[in-house]
N, C-alpha and C positions, 0 to 999 in steps of 0.2 A: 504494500500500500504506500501510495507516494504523498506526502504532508506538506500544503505549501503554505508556506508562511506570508504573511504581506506588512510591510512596514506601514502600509499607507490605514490600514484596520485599524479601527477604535478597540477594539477588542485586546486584551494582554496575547503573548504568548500560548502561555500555557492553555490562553480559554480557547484561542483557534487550535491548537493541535485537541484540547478534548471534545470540541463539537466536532472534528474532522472523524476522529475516531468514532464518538456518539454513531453520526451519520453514517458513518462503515457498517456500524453493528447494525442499526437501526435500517439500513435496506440491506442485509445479507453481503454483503462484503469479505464482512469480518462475524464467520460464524462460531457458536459455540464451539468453545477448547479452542482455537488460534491460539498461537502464540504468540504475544506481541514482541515486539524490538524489545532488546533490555532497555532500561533507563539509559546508560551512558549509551550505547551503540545509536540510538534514536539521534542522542544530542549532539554525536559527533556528527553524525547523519547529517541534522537541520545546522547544524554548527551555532548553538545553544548552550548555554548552561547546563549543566547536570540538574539543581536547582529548581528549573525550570520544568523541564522531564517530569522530576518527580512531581512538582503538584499538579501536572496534568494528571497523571498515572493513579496519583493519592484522590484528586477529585472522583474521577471514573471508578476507582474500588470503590469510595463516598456513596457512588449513587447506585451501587449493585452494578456497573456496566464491566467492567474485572475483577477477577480476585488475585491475589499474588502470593506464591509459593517461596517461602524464603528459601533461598538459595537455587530456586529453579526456575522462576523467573513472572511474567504476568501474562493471564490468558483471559479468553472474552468470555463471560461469566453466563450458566444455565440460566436462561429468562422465560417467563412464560408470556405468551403471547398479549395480556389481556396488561400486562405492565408495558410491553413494547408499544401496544396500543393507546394506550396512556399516554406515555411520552411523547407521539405521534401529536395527538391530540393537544401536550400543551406547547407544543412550537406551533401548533397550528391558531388556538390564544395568543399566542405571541405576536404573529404575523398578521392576524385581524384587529389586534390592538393601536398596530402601529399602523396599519391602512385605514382604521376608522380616525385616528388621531392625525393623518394627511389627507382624509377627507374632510373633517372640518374643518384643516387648515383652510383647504381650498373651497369652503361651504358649498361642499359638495352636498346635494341633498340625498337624505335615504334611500328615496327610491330610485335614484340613479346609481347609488352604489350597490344596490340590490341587484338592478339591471346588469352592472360590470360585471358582480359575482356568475350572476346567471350566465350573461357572453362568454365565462374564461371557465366554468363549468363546463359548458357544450363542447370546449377547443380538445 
């Protein structure tokens, strides 16, 4: 799996390499039992911090998305489908959050943003 970093992203480091990851697991990518990059192999990789590695690595064990085996290393953690659905669902909160909050910038009205949803629905 290839992790691109962007300087130009509001986002820290570590939060892009664990949505990159998230999104791996989250559409099959990266399936149950992977093995991920060690910590150090990752960051000489991205050419990063070690630091940095781990609090991606440490967020993602955080949220159930890996578990890590001392001394053998971190793999993509057993999920059941109804949690992967979930998290699905709240990026998809997220993403309606921030399009209602740039249509009222643009006083956009309801039902035209109903209508958009509906157009990009159909595509």
């Amino acid at each position: 799996m290839i992790i691109k970093l962007s300087n130009n992203s509001e986002k820290p480091i570590y939060e892009q390499i664990t949505d990159q990851l998230k999104q791996a697991i989250l559409t099959g990518k990266l399936l149950t039992g992977d093995a991920l990059p060690s910590i150090r192999a990752l960051a000489k990789e991205l050419k990063i911090s070690v630091m940095t590695t781990k609090r991606a690595y440490a967020d993602l064990e955080r949220d159930g998305f890996i578990v890590t085996i001392a001394g053998k290393g971190s793999y993509v953690s057993e999920r059941n489908q109804d949690f992967l659905r979930e998290e699905l669902i709240r990026q998809i909160e997220v993403h309606f959050t921030k399009a209602v909050f740039i249509a009222k910038t643009a006083n956009m009205p309801k039902a035209e943003l109903h209508d958009l949803l509906d157009l990009l629905l159909e595509e």
